[in-house]
C-alpha positions in Angstrom: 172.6 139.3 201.3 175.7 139.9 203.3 177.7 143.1 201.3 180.8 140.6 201.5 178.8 137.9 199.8 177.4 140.5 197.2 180.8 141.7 196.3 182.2 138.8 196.1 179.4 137.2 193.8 179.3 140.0 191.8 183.2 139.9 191.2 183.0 135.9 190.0 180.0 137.4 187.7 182.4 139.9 186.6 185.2 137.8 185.6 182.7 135.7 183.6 181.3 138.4 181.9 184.3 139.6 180.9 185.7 135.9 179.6 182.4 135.5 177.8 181.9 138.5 176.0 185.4 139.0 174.8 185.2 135.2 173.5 182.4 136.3 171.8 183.2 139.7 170.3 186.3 138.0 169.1 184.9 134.8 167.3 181.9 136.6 166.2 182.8 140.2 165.6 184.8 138.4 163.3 182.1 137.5 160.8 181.2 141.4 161.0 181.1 142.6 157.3 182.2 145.9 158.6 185.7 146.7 158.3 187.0 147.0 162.1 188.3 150.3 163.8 191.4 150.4 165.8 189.5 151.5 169.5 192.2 154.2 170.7 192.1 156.1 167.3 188.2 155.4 166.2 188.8 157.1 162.6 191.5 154.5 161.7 190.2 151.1 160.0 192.5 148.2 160.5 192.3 144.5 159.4 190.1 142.3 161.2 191.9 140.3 164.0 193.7 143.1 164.9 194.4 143.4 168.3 191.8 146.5 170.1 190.1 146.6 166.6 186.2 146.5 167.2 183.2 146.8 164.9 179.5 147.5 166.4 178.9 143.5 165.6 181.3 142.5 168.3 180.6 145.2 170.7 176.8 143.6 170.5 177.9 140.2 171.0 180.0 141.5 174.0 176.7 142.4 176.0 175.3 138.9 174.6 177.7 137.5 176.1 177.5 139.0 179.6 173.7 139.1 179.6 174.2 135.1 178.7 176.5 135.0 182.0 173.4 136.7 183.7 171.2 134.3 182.4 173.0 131.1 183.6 173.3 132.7 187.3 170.0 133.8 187.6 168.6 130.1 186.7 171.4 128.6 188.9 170.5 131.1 191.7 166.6 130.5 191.6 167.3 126.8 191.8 170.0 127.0 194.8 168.1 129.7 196.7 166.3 132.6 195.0 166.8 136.5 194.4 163.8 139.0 194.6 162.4 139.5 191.1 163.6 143.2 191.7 167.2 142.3 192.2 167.2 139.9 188.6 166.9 143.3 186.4 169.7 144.7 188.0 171.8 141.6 187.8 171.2 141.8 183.9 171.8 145.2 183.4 175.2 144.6 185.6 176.0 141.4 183.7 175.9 142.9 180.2 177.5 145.9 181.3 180.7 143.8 182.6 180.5 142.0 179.0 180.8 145.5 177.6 183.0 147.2 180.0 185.6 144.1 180.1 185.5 143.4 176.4 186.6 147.6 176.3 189.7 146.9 178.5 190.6 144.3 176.8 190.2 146.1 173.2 192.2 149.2 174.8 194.9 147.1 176.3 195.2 145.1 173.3 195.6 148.0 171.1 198.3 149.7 173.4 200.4 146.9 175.1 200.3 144.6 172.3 201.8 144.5 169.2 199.9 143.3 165.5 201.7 143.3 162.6 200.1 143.0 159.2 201.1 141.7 155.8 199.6 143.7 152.9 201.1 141.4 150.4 200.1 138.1 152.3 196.7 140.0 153.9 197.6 138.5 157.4 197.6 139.4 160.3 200.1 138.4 163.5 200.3 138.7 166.6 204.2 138.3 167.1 207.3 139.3 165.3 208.6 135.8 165.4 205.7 134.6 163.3 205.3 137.7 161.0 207.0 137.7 157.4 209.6 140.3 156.8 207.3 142.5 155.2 205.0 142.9 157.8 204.6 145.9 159.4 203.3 147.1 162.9 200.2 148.4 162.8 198.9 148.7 166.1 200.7 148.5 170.0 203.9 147.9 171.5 205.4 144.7 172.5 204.6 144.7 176.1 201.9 142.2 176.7 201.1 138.7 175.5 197.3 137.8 174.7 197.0 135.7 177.8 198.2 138.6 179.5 195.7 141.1 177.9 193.3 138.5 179.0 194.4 138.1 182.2 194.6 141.7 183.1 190.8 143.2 181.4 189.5 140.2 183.7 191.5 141.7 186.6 190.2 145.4 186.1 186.5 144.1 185.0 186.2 141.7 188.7 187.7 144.7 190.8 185.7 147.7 189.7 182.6 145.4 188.9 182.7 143.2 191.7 184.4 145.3 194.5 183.4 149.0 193.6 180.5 148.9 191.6 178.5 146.4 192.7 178.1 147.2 196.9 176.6 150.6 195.5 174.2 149.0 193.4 173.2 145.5 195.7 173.1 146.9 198.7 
């Protein structure tokens, strides 16, 4: 494979890594029966859907859902055109790490650049002043970046240093 073409698949595996894994360390971290930690300042619980809180159950389902993203190229590759046997192990271990390594980003940025306010009375959580009630209080980030944002941007990081730094030095 050309290192251009390598790069360049390895960056759209990236992104999808990422997308995947966060979805799923999200919606199924959720159902963790842990209490979630905030990710910049470990030793702090917070409620879950806060924004860069984590819990071992979503980091899990992070790398499920990059090594799922593996999966689905790997079958779509053999069928198209084939990769040596050699090559498929590395493409899972770099698939789950992007599912891990983006879902990080986006926990970190989440928990820095934007804000969560929580209710103590009400036990909710938002995501934007606008919304909260007037007891609310922030409990995590500052008011910098919106969700899609935060999205957009631990997609960004993940397809650059996956697709475009890391993976030349591992494919080729």
């Amino acid at each position: 494979m050309h290192p251009g073409e390598s790069s360049l698949t390895c960056a759209i595996i990236a992104h999808y890594c990422t997308c995947c894994g966060d979805t799923f360390a999200s919606e199924i971290g959720m159902l963790s029966k842990s209490k979630p930690f905030l990710i910049t300042a470990p030793w702090r619980t917070v409620p879950h859907g806060t924004n860069g809180g984590v819990t071992i159950w979503g980091t899990l389902w992070s790398g499920i859902g990059g090594f799922m993203i593996g999966l689905g190229f790997i079958f779509l590759d053999k069928v198209c055109s084939g990769f040596d046997n050699v090559q498929i192990y590395y493409i899972m271990v770099y698939s789950t790490s992007c599912g891990l390594f983006g879902s990080c980003v986006d926990s970190i940025l989440g928990a820095t650049l934007q804000t969560t306010y929580y209710d103590e009375n009400k036990k909710l959580v938002y995501c934007k002043k606008e919304y909260a009630s007037l007891k609310a209080r922030c409990i995590s980030g500052c008011d910098c970046l919106s969700n899609a944002q935060v999205n957009f941007f631990s997609v960004l990081v993940t397809t650059l240093v996956g697709g475009f730094w890391l993976a030349p030095k591992i494919f080729n």
